[in-house]
C-alpha positions as CSV (number, residue, x, y, z in Angstrom):
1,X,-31.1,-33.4,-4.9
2,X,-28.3,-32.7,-2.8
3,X,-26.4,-35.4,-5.1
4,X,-27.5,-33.6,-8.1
5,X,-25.8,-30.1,-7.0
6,X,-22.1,-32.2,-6.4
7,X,-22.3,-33.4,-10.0
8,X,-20.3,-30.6,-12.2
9,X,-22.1,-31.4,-15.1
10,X,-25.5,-30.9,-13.8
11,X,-24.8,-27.9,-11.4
12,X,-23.7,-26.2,-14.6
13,X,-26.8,-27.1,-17.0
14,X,-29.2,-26.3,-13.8
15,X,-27.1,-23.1,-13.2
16,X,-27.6,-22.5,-17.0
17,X,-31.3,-23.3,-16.7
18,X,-31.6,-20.9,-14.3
19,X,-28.9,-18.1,-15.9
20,X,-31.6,-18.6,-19.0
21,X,-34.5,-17.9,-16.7
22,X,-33.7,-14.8,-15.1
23,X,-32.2,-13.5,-18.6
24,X,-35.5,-14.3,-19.9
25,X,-37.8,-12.9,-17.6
26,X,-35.2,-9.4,-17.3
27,X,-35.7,-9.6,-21.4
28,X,-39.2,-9.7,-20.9
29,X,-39.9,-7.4,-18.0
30,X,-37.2,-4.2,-19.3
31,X,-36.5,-5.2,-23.1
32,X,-32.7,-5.2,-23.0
33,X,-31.9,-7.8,-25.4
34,X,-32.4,-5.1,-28.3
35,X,-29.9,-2.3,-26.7
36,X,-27.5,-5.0,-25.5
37,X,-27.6,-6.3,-29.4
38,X,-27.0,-3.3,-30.8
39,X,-23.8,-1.9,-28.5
40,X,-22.2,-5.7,-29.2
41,X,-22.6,-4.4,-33.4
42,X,-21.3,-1.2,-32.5
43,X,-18.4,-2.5,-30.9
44,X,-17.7,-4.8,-33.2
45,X,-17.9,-2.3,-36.3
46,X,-15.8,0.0,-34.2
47,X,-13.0,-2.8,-34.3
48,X,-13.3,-4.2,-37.7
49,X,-13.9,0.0,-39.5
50,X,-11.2,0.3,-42.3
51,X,-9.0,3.7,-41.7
52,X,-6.7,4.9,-44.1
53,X,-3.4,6.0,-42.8
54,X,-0.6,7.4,-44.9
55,X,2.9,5.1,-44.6
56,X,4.9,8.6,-44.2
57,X,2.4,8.7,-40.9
58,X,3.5,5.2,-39.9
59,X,7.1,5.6,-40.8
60,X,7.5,9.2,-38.8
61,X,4.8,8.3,-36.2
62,X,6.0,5.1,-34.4
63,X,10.0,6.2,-33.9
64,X,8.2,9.2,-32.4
65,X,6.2,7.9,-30.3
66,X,8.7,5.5,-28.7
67,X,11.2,8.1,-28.4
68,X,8.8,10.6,-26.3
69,X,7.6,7.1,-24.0
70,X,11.4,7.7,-22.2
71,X,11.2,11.6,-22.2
72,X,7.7,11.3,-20.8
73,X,8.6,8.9,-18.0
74,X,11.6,11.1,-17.1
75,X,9.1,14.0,-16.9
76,X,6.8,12.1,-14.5
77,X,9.5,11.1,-12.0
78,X,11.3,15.0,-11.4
79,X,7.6,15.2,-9.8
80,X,9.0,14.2,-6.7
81,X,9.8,16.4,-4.0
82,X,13.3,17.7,-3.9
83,X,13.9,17.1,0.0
84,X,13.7,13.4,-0.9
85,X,17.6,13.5,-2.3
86,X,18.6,14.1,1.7
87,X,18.7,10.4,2.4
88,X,22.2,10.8,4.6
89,X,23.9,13.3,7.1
90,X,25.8,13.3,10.1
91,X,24.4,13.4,13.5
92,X,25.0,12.8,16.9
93,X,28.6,12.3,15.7
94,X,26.9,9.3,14.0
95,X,26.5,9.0,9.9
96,X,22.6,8.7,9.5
97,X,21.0,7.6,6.2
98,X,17.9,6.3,5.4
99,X,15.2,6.3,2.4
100,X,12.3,8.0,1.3
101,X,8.6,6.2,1.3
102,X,6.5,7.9,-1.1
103,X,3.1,9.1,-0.2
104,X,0.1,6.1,-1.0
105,X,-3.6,5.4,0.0
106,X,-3.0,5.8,2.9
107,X,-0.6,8.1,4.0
108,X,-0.7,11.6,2.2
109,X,3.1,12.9,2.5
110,X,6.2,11.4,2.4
111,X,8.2,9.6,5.4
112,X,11.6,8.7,6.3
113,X,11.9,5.1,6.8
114,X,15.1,2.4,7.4
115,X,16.7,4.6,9.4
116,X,20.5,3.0,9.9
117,X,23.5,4.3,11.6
118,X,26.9,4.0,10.3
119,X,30.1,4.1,12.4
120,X,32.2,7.6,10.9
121,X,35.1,5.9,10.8
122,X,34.5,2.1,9.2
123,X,31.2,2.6,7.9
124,X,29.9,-0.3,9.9
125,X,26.3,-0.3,11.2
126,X,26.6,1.3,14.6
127,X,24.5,-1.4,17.3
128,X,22.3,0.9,19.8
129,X,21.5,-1.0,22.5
130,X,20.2,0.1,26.2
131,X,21.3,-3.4,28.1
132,X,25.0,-3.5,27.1
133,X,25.9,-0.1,28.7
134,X,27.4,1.4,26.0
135,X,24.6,2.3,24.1
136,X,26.1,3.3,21.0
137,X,29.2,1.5,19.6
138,X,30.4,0.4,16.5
139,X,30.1,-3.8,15.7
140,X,33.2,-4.3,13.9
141,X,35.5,-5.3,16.8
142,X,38.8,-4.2,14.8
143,X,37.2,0.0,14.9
144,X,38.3,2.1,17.7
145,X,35.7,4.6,17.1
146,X,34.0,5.2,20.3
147,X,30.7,7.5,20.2
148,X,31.9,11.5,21.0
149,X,28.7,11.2,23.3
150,X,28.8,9.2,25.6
151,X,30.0,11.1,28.4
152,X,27.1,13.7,28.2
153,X,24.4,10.8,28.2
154,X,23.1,11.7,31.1
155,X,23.4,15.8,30.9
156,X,23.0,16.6,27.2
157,X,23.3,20.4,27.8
158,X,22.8,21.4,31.4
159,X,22.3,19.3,34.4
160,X,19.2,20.9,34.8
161,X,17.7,19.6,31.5
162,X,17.2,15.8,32.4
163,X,14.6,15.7,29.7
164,X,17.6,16.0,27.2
165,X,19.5,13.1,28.2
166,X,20.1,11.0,25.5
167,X,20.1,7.6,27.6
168,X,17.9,5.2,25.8
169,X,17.7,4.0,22.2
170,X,14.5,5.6,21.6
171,X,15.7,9.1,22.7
172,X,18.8,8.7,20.4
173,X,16.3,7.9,17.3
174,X,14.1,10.3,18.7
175,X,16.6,13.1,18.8
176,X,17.5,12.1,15.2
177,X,14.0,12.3,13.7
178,X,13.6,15.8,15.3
179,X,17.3,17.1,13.9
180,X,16.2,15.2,10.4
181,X,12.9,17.5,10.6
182,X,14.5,20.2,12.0
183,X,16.6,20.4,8.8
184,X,14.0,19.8,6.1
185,X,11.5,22.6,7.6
186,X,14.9,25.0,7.8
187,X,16.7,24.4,4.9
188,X,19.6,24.0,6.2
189,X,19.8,20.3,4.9
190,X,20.5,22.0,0.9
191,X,23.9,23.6,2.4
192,X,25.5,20.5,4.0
């Protein structure tokens, strides 16, 4: 038997058998064969019914219609928040941009994502790195742009406030996200 089920052919003509069978006895038992009969006709009259449309309709209707699809579309995408156009701004004496991941299934609202620093002067990407010493500095070996920061790494604002050193890489992104936020939830992002 087991020989039987490899074969294609007769796997399909005793699946068929078998399809037949339980159509049959599902025919029998609830007496669907007469409702399923009668949507395929409906269906198929729906398709093949005869309408009579006027050719001014046709001629007017079309070029309409294709001219509202771009109209429509550019409706549906103003939907978008307008705090999504701040994708860039200066911080930290560093230029920050990054881009906007609309909300999906599972997220509800919108995040900032790709965040990359830029050296001011160049526009290079800025390397932060917490094993070289430097921690923020500018790849392109020819710029002479040195991060305004660096001397208050280790006493952001008072000596007393160690928590606001800025002396790893996650602080410095850290310190970004909040001044990003900071800025959406004030406003103060529209002005700049």
């Amino acid at each position: 038997m087991k020989e039987v089920w490899k074969d294609p052919v007769w796997s399909s003509v005793i699946a068929g058998v078998i399809l037949t069978v339980i159509l049959s006895v599902g025919q029998y038992f609830f007496g669907l064969l007469g409702y399923i009969s009668i949507g395929a006709g409906w269906v198929w009259s729906t398709f093949n019914t005869k309408i009579p449309i006027p050719l001014w309709l046709l001629i007017i209707g079309i070029p309409v219609l294709l001219l509202l699809v771009p109209v429509i579309t550019k409706l549906l995408l103003d939907k978008e928040p307008n705090f999504t156009k701040y994708t860039c701004d200066h911080i930290l004496g560093i230029d920050y941009s990054w881009k906007w991941n609309p909300p999906n299934k599972f997220r509800a609202e919108y995040r900032f994502d790709e965040l990359t620093p830029r050296c001011p002067t160049c526009k290079s990407v800025l390397n932060i790195d917490d094993y070289d010493g430097r921690l923020v500095f500018c790849i392109n070996d020819s710029c002479k742009w040195q991060w305004p920061l660096a001397s208050q790494r280790y006493a952001f604002h008072h000596p007393a406030h160690r928590s606001d050193a800025i002396d790893h890489s996650s602080k410095v992104n850290e310190r970004v996200m909040k001044e990003i936020d900071r800025k959406l939830h004030t406003g103060e992002w529209e002005n700049g």
